[in-house]
C-alpha positions, 0 to 999 in steps of 0.5 A, spaced: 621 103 162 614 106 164 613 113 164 612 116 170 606 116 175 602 123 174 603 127 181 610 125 182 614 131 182 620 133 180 625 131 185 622 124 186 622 124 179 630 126 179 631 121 185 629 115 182 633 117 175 638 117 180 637 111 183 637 107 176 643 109 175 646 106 180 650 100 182 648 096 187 652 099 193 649 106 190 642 103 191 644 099 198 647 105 200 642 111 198 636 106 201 640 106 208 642 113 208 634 114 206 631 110 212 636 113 216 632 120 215 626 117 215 627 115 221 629 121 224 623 124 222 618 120 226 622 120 233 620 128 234 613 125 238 617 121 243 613 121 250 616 127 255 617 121 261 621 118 256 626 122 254 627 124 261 630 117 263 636 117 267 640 111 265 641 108 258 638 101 256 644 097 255 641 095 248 647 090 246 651 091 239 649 085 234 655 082 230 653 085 224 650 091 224 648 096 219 649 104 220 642 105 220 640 100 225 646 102 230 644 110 230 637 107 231 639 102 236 643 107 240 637 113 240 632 107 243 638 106 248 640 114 250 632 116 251 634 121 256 639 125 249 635 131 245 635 127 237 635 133 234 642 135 237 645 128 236 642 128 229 648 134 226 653 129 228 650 122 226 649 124 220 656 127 218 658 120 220 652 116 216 654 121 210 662 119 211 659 111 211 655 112 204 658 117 200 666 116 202 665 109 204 668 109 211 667 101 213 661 101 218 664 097 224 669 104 223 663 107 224 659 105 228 665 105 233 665 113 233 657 113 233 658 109 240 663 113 243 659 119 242 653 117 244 657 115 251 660 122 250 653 125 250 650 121 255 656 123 260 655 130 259 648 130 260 650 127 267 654 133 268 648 137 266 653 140 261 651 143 255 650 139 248 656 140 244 
């Protein structure tokens, strides 16, 4: 094994300590959880008139879908939403797929119910809940 780079902190350190000792899933599933805050990270500069669209994109569901990329899906298709409001709920549901293995399609499900439930109540012109 390589000793670590010089400059790597103690948390990267521990994480790929942690990330070695994982199975395949494990590292699969820390990757996806990964890319999923990340991702959430660079949608904080979307343009205004963007995020005042109206109607939803009606991008379609592919067969086989991961969590990640259906949270990714359902944020370009719900411009008009506030991410950071939907993030506390998306993430409770990444984290229930990753860490306690609830099956992604189960998931996904519940992500697509609550976006459409979000959208609904930004039609009311209702608060977030």
């Amino acid at each position: 094994m390589l000793p670590p780079k010089q400059g790597t902190s103690p948390a990267q350190r521990e994480l790929l300590a942690l990330f070695r000792r994982m199975d395949e899933r494990g590292r699969a599933s820390l990757l996806d959880f990964a890319r999923f805050l990340a991702a959430r990270g660079s949608s904080a500069g979307e343009p205004a008139a963007e995020q005042a669209m109206q109607e939803p994109l009606g991008l379609p569901r592919p067969e086989q879908e991961t969590v990640v990329a259906a949270i990714r899906r359902l944020s370009q298709n719900y411009p008009m939403l506030n991410k950071d409001e939907l993030f506390h709920k998306a993430s409770s549901l990444m984290t229930a797929h990753v860490m306690q293995g609830r099956a992604a399609a189960e998931v996904i499900d519940e992500l697509e119910e609550f976006f459409a439930a979000s959208y609904r109540k930004h039609l009311e012109g209702g608060q977030w809940e």
